[in-house]
C-alpha positions as CSV (number, residue, x, y, z in Angstrom):
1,X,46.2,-243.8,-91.2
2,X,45.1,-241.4,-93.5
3,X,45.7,-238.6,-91.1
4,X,49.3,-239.9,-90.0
5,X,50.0,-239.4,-93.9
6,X,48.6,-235.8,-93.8
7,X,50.9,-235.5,-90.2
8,X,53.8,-236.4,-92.2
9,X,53.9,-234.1,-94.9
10,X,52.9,-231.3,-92.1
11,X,55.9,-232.1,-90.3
12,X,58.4,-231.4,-93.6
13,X,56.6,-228.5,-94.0
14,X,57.4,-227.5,-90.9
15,X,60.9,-228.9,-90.9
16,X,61.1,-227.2,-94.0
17,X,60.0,-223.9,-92.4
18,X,62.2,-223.9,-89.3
19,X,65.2,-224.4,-91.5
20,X,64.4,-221.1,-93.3
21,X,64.1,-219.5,-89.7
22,X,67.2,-221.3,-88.3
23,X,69.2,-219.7,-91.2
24,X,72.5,-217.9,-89.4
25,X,72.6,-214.2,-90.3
26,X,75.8,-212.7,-90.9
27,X,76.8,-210.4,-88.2
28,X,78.1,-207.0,-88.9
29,X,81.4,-206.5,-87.2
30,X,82.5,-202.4,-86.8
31,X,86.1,-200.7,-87.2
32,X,86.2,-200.0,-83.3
33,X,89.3,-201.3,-83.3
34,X,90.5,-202.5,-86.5
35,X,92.9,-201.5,-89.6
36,X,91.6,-199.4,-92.3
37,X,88.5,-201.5,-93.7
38,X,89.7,-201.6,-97.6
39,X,86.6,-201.3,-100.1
40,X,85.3,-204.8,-100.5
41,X,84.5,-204.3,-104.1
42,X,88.3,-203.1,-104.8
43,X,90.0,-204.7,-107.8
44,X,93.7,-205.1,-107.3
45,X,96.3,-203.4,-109.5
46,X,99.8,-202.6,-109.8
47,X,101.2,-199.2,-110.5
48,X,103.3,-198.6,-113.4
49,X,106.8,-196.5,-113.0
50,X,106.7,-196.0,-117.2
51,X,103.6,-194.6,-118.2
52,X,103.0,-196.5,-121.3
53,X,102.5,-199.6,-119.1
54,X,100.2,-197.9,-116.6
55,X,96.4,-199.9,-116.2
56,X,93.9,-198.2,-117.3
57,X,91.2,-197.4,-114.6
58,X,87.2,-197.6,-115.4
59,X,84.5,-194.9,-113.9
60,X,82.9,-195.8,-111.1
61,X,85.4,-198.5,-109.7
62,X,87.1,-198.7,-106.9
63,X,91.2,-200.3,-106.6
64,X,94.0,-201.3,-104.5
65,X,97.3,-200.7,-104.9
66,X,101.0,-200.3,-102.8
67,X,103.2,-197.6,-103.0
68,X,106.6,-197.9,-102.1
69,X,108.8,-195.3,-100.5
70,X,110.3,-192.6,-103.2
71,X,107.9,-194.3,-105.8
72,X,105.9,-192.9,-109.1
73,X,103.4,-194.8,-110.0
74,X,101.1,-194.1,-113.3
75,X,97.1,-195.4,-113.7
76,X,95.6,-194.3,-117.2
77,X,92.4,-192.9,-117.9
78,X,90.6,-192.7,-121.2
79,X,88.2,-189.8,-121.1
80,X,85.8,-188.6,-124.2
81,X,85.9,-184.7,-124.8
82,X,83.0,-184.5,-122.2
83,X,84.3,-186.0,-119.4
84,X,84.7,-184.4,-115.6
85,X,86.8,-186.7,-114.5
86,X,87.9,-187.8,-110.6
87,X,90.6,-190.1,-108.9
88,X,91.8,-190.1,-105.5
89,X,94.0,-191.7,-103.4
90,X,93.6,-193.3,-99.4
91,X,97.0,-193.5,-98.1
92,X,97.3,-196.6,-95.6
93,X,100.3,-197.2,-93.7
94,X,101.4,-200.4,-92.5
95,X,100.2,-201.2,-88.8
96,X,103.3,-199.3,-86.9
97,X,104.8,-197.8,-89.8
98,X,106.7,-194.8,-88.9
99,X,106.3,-191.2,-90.4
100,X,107.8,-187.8,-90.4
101,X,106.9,-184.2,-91.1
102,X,106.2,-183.7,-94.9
103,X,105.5,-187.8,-95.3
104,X,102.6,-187.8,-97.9
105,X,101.4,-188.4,-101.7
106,X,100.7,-185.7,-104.4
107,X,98.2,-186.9,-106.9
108,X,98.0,-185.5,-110.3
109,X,96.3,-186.3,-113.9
110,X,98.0,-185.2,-116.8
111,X,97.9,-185.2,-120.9
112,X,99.7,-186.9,-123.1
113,X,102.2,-184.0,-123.0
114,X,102.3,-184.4,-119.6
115,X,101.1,-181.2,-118.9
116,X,99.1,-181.3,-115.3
117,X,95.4,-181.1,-115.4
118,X,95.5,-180.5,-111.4
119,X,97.0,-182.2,-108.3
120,X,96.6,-182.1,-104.4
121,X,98.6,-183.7,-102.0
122,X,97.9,-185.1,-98.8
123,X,100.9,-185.0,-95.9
124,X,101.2,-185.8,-92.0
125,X,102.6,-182.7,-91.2
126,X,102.7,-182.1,-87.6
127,X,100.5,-185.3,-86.7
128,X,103.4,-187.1,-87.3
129,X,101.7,-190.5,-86.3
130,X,100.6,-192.9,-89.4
131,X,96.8,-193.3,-90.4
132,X,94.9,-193.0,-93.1
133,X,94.8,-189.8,-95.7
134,X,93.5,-188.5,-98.9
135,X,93.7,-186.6,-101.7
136,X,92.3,-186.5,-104.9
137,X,92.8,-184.9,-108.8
138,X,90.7,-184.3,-111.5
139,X,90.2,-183.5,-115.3
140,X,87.1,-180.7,-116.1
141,X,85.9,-179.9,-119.3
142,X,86.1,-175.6,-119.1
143,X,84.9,-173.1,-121.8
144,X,88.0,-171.0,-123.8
145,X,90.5,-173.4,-122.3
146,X,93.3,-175.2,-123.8
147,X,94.7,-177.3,-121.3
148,X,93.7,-180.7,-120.9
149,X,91.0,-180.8,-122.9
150,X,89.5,-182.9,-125.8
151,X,88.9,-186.4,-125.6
152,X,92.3,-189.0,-125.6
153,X,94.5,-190.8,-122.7
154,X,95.3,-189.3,-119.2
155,X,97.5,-190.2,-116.9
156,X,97.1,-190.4,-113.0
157,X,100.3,-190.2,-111.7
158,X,100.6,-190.9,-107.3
159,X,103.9,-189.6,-106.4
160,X,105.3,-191.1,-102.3
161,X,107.4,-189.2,-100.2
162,X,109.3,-190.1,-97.6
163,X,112.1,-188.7,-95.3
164,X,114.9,-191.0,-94.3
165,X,114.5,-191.1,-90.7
166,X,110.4,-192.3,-91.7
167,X,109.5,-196.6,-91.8
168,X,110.7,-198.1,-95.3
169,X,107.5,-200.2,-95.2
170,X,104.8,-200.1,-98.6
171,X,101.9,-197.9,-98.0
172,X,98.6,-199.5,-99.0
173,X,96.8,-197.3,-101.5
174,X,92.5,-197.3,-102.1
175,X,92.2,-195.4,-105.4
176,X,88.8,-194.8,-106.7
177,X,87.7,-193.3,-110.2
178,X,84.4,-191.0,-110.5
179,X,82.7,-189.5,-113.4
180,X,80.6,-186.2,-112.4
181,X,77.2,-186.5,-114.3
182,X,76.2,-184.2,-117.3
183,X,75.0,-180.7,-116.9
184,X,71.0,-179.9,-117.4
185,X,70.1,-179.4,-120.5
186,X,69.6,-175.7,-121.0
187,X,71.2,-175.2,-118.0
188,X,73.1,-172.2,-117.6
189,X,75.5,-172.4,-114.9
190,X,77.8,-169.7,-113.5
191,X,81.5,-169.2,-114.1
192,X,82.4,-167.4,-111.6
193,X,83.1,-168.5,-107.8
194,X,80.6,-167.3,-104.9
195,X,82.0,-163.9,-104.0
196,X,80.3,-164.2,-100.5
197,X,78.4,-166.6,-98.3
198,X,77.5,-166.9,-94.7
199,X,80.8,-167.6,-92.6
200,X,79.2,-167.3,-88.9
201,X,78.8,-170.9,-87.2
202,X,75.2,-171.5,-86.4
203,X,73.9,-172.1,-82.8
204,X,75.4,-176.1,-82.2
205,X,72.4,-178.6,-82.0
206,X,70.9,-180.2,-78.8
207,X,72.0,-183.8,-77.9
208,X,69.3,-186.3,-79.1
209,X,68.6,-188.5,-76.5
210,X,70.0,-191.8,-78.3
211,X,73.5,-190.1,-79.5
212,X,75.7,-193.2,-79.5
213,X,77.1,-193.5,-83.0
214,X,80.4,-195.9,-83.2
215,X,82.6,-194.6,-86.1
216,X,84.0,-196.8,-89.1
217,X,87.2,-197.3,-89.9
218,X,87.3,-196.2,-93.3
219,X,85.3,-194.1,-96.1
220,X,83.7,-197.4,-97.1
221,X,82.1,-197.6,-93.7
222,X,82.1,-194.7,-92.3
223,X,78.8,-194.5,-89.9
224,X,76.2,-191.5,-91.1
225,X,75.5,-188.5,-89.1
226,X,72.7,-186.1,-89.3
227,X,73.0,-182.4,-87.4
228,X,73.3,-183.2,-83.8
229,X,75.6,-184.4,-80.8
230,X,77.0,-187.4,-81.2
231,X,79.0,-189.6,-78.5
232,X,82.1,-192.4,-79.1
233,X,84.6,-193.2,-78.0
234,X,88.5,-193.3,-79.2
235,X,91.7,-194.9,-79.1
236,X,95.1,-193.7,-79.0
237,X,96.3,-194.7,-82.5
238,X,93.0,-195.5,-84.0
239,X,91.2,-193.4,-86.6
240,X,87.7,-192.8,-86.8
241,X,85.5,-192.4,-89.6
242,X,81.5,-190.0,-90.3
243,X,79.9,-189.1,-93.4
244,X,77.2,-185.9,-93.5
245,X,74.7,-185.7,-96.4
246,X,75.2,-182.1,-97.6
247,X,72.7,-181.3,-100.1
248,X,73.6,-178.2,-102.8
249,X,73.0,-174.8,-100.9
250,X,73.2,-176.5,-97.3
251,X,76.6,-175.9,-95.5
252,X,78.2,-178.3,-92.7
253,X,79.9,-177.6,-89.4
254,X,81.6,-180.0,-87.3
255,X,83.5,-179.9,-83.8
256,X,85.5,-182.7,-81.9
257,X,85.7,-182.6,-78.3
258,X,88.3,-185.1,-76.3
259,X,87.0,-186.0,-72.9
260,X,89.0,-185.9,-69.5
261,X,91.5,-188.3,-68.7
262,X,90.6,-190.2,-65.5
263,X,93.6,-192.5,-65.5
264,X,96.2,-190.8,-64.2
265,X,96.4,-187.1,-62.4
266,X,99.3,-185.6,-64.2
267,X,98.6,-183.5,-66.8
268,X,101.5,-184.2,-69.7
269,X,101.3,-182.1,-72.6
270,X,100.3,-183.3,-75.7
271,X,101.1,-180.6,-78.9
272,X,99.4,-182.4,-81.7
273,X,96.7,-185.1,-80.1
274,X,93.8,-185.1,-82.1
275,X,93.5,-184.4,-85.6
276,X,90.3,-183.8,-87.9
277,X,89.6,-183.8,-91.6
278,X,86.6,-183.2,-94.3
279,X,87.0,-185.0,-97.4
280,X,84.0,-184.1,-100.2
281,X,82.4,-186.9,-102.2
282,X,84.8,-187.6,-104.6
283,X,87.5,-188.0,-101.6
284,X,89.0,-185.0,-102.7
285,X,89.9,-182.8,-99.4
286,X,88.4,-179.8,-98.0
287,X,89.5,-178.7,-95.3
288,X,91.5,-179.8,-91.6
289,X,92.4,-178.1,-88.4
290,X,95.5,-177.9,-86.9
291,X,96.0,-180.7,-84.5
292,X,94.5,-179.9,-81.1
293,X,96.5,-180.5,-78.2
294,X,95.6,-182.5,-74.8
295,X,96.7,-182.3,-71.0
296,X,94.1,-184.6,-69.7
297,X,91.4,-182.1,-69.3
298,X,88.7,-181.7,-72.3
299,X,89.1,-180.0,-75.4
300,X,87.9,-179.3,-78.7
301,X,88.5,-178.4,-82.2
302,X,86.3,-177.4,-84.6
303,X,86.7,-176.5,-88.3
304,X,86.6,-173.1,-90.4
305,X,83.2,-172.2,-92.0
306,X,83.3,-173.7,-95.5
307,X,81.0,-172.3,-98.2
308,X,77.6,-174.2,-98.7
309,X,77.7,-176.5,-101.7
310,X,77.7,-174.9,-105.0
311,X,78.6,-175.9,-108.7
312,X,80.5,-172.8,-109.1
313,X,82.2,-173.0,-106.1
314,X,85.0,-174.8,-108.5
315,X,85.9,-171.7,-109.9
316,X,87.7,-170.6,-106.6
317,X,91.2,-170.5,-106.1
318,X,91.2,-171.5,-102.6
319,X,91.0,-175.2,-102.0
320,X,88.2,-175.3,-99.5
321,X,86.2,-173.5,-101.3
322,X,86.8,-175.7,-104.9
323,X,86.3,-178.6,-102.8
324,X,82.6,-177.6,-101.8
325,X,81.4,-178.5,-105.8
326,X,79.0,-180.6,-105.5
327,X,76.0,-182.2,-102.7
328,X,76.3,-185.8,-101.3
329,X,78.3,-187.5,-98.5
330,X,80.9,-185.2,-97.0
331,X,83.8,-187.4,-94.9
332,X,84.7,-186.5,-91.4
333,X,87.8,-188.5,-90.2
334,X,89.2,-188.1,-86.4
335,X,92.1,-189.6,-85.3
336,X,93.8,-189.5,-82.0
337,X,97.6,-189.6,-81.7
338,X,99.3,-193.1,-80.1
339,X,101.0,-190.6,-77.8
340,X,98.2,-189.9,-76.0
341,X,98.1,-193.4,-74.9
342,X,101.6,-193.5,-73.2
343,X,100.8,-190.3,-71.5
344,X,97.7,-191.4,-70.1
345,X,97.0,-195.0,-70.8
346,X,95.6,-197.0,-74.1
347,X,92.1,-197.2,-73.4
348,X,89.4,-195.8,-75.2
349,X,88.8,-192.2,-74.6
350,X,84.7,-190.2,-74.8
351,X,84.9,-188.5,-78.0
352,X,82.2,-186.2,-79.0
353,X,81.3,-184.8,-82.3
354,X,78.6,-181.8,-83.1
355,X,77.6,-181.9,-86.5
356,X,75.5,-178.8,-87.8
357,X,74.0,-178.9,-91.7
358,X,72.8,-175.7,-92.5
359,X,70.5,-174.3,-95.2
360,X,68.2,-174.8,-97.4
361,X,68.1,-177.3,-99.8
362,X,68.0,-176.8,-103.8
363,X,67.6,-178.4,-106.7
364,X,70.7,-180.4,-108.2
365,X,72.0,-178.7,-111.9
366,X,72.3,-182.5,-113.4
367,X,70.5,-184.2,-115.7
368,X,69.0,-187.7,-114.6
369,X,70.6,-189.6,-111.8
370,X,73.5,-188.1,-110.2
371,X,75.0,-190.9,-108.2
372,X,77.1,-190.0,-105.5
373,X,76.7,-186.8,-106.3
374,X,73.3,-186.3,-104.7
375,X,71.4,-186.5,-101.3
376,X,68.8,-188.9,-101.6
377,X,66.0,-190.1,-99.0
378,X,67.5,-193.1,-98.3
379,X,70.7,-191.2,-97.4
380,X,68.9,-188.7,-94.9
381,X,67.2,-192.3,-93.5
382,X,70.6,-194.1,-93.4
383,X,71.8,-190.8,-91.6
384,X,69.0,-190.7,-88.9
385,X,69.6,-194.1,-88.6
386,X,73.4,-194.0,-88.1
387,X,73.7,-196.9,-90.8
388,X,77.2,-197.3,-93.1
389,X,77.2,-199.0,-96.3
390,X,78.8,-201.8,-95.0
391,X,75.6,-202.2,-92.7
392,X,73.1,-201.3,-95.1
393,X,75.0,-203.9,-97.6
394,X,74.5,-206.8,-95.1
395,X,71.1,-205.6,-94.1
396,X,70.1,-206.2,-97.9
397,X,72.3,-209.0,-97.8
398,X,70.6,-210.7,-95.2
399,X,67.2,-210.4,-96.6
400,X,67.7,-211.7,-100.0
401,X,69.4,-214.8,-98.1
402,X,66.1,-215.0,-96.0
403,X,63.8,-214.5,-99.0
404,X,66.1,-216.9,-101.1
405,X,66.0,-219.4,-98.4
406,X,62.3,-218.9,-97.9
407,X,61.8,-220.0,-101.3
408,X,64.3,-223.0,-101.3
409,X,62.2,-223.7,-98.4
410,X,58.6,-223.4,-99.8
411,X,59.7,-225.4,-103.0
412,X,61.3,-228.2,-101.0
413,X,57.5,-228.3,-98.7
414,X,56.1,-229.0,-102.4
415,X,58.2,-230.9,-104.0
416,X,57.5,-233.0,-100.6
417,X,53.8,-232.8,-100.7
418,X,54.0,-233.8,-104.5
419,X,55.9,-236.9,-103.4
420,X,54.3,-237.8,-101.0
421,X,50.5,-237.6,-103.0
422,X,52.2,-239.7,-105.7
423,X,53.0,-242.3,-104.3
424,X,49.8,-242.5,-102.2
425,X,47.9,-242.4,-105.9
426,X,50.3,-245.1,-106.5
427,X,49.5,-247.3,-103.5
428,X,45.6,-246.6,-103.9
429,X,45.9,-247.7,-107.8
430,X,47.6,-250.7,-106.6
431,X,45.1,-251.3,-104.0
432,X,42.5,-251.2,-106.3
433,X,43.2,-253.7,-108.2
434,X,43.9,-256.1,-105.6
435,X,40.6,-254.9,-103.9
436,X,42.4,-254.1,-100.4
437,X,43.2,-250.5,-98.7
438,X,46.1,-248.8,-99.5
439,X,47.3,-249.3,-95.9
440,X,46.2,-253.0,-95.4
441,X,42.8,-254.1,-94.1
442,X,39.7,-254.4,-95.9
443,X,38.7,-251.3,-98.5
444,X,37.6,-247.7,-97.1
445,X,35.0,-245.4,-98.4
446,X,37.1,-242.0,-99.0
């Protein structure tokens, strides 16, 4: 008897245990497919058209918004005197919206005078099919300026436009508002931009011999690449979405080659097939290529040399060059026009993307932690690996619920055990006094 009671409190234990293991785990499920995959941390909020009702954004959020055709829409920002300050803006058409040449946002931050800090603005230009694009703004503190600076209220202002003959539907905007870390102290950076840097593409890498990488479908899961040859695949219509750690002083290279058609043998011409971007980490663009076209047989694009990462690269008037300002994930969107799939049918096509990071890497100019604007280990591991935030998020996910149920678990086991020894102390001090054994019959010697 005594060892049927110890059997029984095994058995919860392992009943116990098995519920831990039998715990479901939450499966990742990818962009192949899907709509733009919205930040799931994004607070909601509305766009002012009068500026003195505009929200007020906080560093280091992330928000969703609409925009409506012909629409300006205000966000505030309240910066101290010290403040580098960065918002940008995902454009997200509706599913089948329709757009023109010259559709797009300009994004700006301005003073209380209204006087513009800077602005970029993102169109479709002659990829005149809808997906998702970017641009961002910021407000820097610079030496012997005037203009914008000193602490006080800033506004973000997102300005849509929109041609008649383009959809009237809303366009889903992700805004997301950065700080850039303080300088070293001591540090003495330059002022000036880079008057020269290497602008010869390096020799592309070798395939590895596990190159499958599935791209996201949006910044927030965007999968991570390290310098290689990377296969996927593609749909007319759908976008596709990389990230590239790029550490200060290293530069990156990237290429897109569209596989041959095997579903039909005519060769229609497509003028403006596959388009490619590179955003920085901010979200503010760098640079794009103009849209490669397609007749069925392969092809490729790649994009111009941009300068490796630098803090004075900032100082440059080109674009491209500004945009390189500081190391962490650098964006690589692909996207593949809709007309490619009535030409030559709407299943997925072999993509292939060479991604080169070049140079050696140097020390950051911040003090303390630098956030996204850094390259850490787990970044170059989450890159080897192939893993997006959404991924590592559910990875982490998934083992706090296993360790959280592990505990529920063990504690349950005890609290089991402890019951069960009660009330058998219970039973044996009631069988003591009546002089029998705790489970009938005459007394046992223990």
């Amino acid at each position: 008897m005594r060892q049927r009671s110890r059997g029984r409190v095994a058995l919860a234990a392992f009943a116990a245990m098995c519920a831990v293991a039998a715990l479901p785990g939450q499966a990742y499920a990818d962009g192949a497919n899907g709509a733009y995959a919205f930040d799931p941390g994004a607070k909601p909020v509305t766009g002012a058209e009068v500026n003195t009702e505009a929200s007020e954004l906080k560093a280091g959020s992330v928000y969703k918004s609409t925009i409506k055709a012909g629409q300006k829409l205000y966000y505030r920002l309240n910066l101290a005197a010290t403040t580098n300050a960065y918002v940008s803006a995902v454009v997200v058409p509706k599913g089948g919206g329709k757009v023109a040449y010259g559709d797009g946002v300009t994004v700006s931050i301005r003073d209380n005078s209204d006087l513009r800090c800077s602005s970029e603005d993102a169109h479709f230009e002659s990829a005149e099919y809808p997906r998702p694009i970017a641009a961002y703004a910021y407000r820097t503190v610079e030496k012997d300026s005037s203009t914008c600076q000193g602490a006080g209220t800033f506004n973000v202002l997102v300005e849509r436009e929109s041609k008649d003959t383009s959809g009237p539907e809303d366009w889903d905007l992700e805004l997301r508002y950065e700080t850039e870390p303080e300088l070293a102290e001591g540090g003495s950076m330059p002022t000036n931009a880079p008057e020269e840097w290497p602008s010869a593409s390096p020799e592309p890498p070798a395939a590895a011999a596990d190159n499958r990488r599935q791209g996201g479908s949006s910044y927030y899961d965007a999968t991570s690449l390290e310098t290689g040859e990377w296969k996927d695949e593609i749909s007319p219509g759908q976008t596709l979405f990389y990230r590239v750690p790029v550490d200060w002083g290293q530069q990156v290279f990237a290429t897109a080659g569209l596989g041959n058609s095997t579903g039909t043998e005519e060769n229609e011409y497509i003028g403006n097939a596959l388009a490619m971007s590179l955003d920085n980490p901010a979200h503010g663009h760098v640079d794009d290529v103009s849209p490669m076209a397609y007749s069925g047989k392969p092809a490729s694009v790649s994009l111009d040399p941009v300068p490796p990462v630098a803090y004075n690269n900032r100082f440059d008037s080109d674009s491209s060059v500004s945009a390189m300002r500081f190391a962490g994930w650098y964006y690589l969107s692909v996207s593949l026009s809709p007309e490619v799939g009535t030409a030559y049918g709407n299943k997925p096509f072999p993509l292939t993307l060479t991604v080169k990071v070049d140079g050696e890497a140097k020390g950051t100019p911040y003090k303390g932690d630098a956030g996204i604007f850094s390259v850490t280990q787990d970044d170059k591991d989450m890159a080897k690996n192939g893993q997006s935030d959404l991924q590592a998020a559910e990875s982490k996910s998934d083992t706090m619920k296993l360790v959280g149920a592990a505990g529920i678990g063990a504690g349950a086991v005890l609290v089991i055990a402890l019951g069960a020894w009660t009330l058998l102390a219970r039973r044996r001090a009631s069988s003591a006094g009546s002089g029998q054994s705790p489970y009938g019959g005459p007394p046992q010697a223990w």
